[in-house]
C-alpha positions in Angstrom: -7.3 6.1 -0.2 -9.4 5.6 -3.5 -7.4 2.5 -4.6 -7.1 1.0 -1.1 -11.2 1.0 -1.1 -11.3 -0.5 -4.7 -9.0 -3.5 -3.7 -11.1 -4.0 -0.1 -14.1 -3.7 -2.2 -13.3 -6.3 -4.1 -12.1 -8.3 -1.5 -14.9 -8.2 0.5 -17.7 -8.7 -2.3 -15.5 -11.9 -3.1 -15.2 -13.0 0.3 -18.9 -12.6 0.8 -19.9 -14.8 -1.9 -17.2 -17.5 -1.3 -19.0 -17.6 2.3 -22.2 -17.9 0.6 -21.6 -20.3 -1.3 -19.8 -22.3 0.8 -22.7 -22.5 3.2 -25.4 -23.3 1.1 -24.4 -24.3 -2.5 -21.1 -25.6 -2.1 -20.9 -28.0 0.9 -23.3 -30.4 0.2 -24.3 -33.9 2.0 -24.3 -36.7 0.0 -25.4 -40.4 1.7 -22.7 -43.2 1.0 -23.1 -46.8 0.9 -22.7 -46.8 4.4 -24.9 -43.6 5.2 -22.3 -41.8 6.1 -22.4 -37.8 5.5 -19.6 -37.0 3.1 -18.8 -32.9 2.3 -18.0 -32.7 -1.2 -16.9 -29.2 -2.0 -17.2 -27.8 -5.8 -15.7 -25.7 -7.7 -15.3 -22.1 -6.8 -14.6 -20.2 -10.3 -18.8 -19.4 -10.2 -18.4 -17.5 -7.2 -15.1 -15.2 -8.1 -16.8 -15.1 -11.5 -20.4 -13.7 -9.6 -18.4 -11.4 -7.5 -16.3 -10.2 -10.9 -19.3 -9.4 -12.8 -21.3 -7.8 -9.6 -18.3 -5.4 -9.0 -18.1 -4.3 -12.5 -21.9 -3.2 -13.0 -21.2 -1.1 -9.8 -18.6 0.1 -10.7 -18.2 0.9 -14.5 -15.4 3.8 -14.1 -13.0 1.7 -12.2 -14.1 -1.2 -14.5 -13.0 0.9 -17.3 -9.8 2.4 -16.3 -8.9 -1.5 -15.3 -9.9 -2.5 -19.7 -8.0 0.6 -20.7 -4.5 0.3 -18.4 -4.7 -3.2 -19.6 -4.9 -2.2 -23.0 -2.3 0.1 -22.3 0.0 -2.6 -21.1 -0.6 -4.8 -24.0 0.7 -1.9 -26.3 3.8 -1.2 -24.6 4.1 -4.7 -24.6 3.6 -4.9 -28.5 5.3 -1.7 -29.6 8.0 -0.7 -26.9 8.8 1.9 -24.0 8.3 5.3 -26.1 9.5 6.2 -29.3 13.1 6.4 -30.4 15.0 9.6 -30.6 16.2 11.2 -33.8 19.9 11.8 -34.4 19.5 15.1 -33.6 16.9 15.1 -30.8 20.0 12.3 -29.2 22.7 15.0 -30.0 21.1 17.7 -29.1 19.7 15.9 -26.0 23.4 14.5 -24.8 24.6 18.4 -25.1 22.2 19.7 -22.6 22.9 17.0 -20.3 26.5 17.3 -20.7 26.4 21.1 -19.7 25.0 20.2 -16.2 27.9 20.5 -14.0 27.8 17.5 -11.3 31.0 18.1 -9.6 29.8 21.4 -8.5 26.7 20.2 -7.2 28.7 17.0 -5.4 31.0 19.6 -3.6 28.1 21.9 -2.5 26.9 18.8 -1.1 29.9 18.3 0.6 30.1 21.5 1.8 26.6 21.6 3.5 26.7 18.4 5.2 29.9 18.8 6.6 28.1 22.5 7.9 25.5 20.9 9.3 28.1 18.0 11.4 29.9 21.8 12.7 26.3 23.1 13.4 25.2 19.8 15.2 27.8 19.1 17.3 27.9 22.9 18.8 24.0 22.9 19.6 22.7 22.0 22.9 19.7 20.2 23.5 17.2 22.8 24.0 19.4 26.1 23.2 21.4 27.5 20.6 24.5 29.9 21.7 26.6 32.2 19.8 29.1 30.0 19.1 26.0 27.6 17.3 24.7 30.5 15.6 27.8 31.1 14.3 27.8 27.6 12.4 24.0 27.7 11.5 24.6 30.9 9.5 27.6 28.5 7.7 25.3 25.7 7.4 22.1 27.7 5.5 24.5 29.8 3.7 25.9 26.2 1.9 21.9 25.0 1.9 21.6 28.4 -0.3 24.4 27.3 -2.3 23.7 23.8 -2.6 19.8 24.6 -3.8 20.8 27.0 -6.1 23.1 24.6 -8.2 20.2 22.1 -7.9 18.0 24.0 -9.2 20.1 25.1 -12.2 20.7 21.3 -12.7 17.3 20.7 -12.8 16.2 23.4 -15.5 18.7 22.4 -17.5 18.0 18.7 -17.1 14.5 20.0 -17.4 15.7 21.4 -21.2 16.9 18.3 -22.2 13.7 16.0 -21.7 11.8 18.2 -23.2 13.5 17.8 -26.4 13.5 14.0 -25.9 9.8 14.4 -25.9 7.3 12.6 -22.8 6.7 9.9 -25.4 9.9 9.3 -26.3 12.4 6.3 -25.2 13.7 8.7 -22.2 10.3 9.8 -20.8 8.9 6.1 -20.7 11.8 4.6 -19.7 12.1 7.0 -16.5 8.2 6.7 -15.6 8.8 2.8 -15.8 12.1 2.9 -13.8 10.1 4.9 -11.1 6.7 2.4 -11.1 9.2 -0.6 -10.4 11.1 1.0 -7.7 8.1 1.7 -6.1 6.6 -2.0 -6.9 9.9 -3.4 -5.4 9.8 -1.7 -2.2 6.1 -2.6 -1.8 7.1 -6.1 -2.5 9.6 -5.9 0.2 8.0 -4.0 2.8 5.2 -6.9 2.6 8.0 -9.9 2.8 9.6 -8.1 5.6 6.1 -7.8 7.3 5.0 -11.3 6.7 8.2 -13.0 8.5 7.5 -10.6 11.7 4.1 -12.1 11.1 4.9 -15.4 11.2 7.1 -15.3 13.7 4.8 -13.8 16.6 1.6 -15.5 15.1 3.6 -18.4 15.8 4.5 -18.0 19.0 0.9 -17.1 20.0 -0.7 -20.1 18.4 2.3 -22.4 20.4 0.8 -20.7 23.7 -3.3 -21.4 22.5 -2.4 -24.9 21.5 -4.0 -24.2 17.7 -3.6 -26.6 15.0 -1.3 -26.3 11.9 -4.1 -25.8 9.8 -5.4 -22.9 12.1 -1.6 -21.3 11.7 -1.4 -21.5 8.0 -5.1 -20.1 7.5 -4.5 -17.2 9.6 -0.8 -16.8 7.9 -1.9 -16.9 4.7 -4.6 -14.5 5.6 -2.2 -12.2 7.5 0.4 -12.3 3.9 -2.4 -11.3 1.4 -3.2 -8.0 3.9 0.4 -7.4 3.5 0.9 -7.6 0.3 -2.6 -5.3 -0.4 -1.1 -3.2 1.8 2.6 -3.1 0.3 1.4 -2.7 -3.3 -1.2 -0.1 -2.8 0.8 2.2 -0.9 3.4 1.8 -3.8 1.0 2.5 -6.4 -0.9 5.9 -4.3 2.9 7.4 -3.9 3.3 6.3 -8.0 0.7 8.2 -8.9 1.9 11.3 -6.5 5.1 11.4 -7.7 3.9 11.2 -11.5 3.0 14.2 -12.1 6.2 15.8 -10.7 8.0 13.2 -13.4 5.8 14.7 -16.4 6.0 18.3 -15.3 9.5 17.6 -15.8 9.2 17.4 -19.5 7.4 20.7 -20.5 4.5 18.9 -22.3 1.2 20.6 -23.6 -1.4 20.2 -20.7 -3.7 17.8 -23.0 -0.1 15.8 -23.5 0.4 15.6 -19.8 -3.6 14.5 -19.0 -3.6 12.1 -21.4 0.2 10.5 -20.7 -1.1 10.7 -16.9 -4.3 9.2 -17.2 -2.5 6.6 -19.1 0.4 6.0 -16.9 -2.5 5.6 -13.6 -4.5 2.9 -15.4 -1.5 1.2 -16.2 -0.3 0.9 -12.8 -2.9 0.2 -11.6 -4.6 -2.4 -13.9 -0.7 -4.0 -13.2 -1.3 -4.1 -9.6 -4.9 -5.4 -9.5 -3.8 -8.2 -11.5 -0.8 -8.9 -9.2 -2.9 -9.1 -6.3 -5.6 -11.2 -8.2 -3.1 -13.5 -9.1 -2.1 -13.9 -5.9 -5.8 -14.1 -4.5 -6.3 -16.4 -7.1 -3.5 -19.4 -5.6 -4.1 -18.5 -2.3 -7.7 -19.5 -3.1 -7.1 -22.6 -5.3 -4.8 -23.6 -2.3 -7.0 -23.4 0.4 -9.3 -25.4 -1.9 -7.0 -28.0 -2.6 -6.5 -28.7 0.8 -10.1 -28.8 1.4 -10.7 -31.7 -1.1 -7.7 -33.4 0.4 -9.4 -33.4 3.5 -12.0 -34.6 2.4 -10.5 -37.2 0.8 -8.9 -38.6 3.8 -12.3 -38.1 5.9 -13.7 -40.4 3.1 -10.6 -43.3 2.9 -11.1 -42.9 7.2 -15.2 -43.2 6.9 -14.5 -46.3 4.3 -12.6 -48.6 6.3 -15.9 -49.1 8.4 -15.8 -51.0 11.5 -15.5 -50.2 15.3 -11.7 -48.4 14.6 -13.4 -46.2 11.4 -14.8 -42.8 11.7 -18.3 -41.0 10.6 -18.4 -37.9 9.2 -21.4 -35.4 11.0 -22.3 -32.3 10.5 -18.7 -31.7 8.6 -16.5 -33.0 11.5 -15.2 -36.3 12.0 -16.4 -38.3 14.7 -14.1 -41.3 15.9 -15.5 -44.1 17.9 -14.2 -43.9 21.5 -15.9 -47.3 22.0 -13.3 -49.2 20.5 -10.7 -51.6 21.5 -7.5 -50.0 23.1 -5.6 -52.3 20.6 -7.4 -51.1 17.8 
């Protein structure tokens, strides 16, 4: 998937320098009064920064379609979702829709799935008899039906957005609706995910004795793949079910480019800034841990004497030399 390997790309490139600079800029040795080695870890923001500007000289298209959705998203912000209707486009508009006849299409839905409980419960397992043929021929006779009264609904339903307009109040409106249900159930297959996570992650690291620290790492790891995961699938099936959406509308095909390309680079300049939000603490987390850390290694290393610790190659070393009372 094209967005999936933008998102990893970025991941990775960040990742890469975070790891660089962590091993040879960032952790640095410092002698105290009591020549100790102290780990004194700086700021990150150069390294995301690096990796920000290293991604976009590779990548100007993606680069640009992340500048323009945002731009995009600033103007619906400003101006609104789509223009609004005329009186007579809204008159004209509620006619159409009113002409579409729903209890006819409810009861040929009733009709065929009440066929298809006849035809189910007379088939075998491997075999169809007489007696089941009997009720399939009922059952895709009421499909016919039931497609046939769809399909008028949707032409006529089909009518009526087109004299709304794909710019208009009803057309960005429906293309927001669908982008949030799709964001929503990313957001929620990722949650769902993440407590499955947690729970077996758990009860491996209870069987391999790991440390709290170790848990949360790998946890916190394991949620930011999930989300990825969650909100890129959302945002590929978005943009697959888009164009259906503006088809819908009977736009001019420069109309529908341009609303499409539009609609894409929103969504996904709206996604990419989710996740890098959510990068974004997850990093300054980890970080702030890390200084805390190192804080404690320091008050630990200060108190000096048989009892204290000294910090060596970035672990802390305790005496084992000391008093039992101590």
């Amino acid at each position: 998937f094209f967005f999936h390997t933008i998102i990893l790309d970025i991941v990775s490139t960040s990742s890469t320098l975070f790891r660089h600079k962590i091993t040879t800029n960032i952790i640095k040795r410092t002698k105290s009064d009591m020549n100790n080695n102290q780990v004194v870890v700086s700021d990150v923001s150069s390294a995301i920064v690096t990796a920000a500007k290293g991604f976009a000289k590779r990548h100007k298209v993606i680069t640009f379609s992340y500048i323009y959705g945002m731009s995009i998203l600033c103007a619906i912000m400003l101006i609104g979702s789509g223009t609004k209707l005329t009186f007579d486009q809204q008159r004209q508009y509620n006619q159409i829709m009113n002409s579409i006849d729903l209890q006819a299409e409810y009861t040929a839905a009733s009709k065929y799935h009440t066929s298809y409980a006849n035809y189910y419960q007379s088939k075998g397992w491997f075999s169809c008899d007489a007696h089941c043929q009997h009720y399939k021929s009922i059952m895709d006779r009421r499909k016919s039906e039931w497609d046939e009264i769809k399909a008028e609904g949707n032409a006529r339903m089909s009518d009526a957005k087109s004299v709304a307009g794909l710019f208009s109040e009803v057309g960005v409106t429906e293309v927001k609706d669908s982008f949030w249900d799709y964001f929503n159930s990313g957001k929620q297959f990722a949650k769902r995910q993440s407590w499955w996570d947690a729970l077996f992650m758990g009860m491996r690291s209870m069987s391999r004795d790991e440390s709290f620290i170790e848990y949360g790492l790998k946890m916190l790891m394991q949620v930011l793949i999930n989300f990825s995961m969650g909100l890129i699938m959302a945002l590929v099936i978005f943009i697959f079910g888009l164009w259906g959406i503006i088809s819908s509308y009977q736009a001019n095909p420069l109309t529908a480019l341009f609303f499409f390309v539009s609609a894409a680079s929103a969504a996904f300049a709206f996604v990419s800034t989710y996740l890098f939000a959510i990068y974004g603490a997850a990093a300054g987390g980890v970080v702030g841990v890390v200084k805390m850390a190192e804080s404690n290694m320091r008050i630990e290393a200060a108190r000096g004497g048989g009892g204290g610790a000294r910090v060596r190659n970035g672990y802390v070393e305790r005496n084992r030399n000391r008093p039992h009372y101590q």
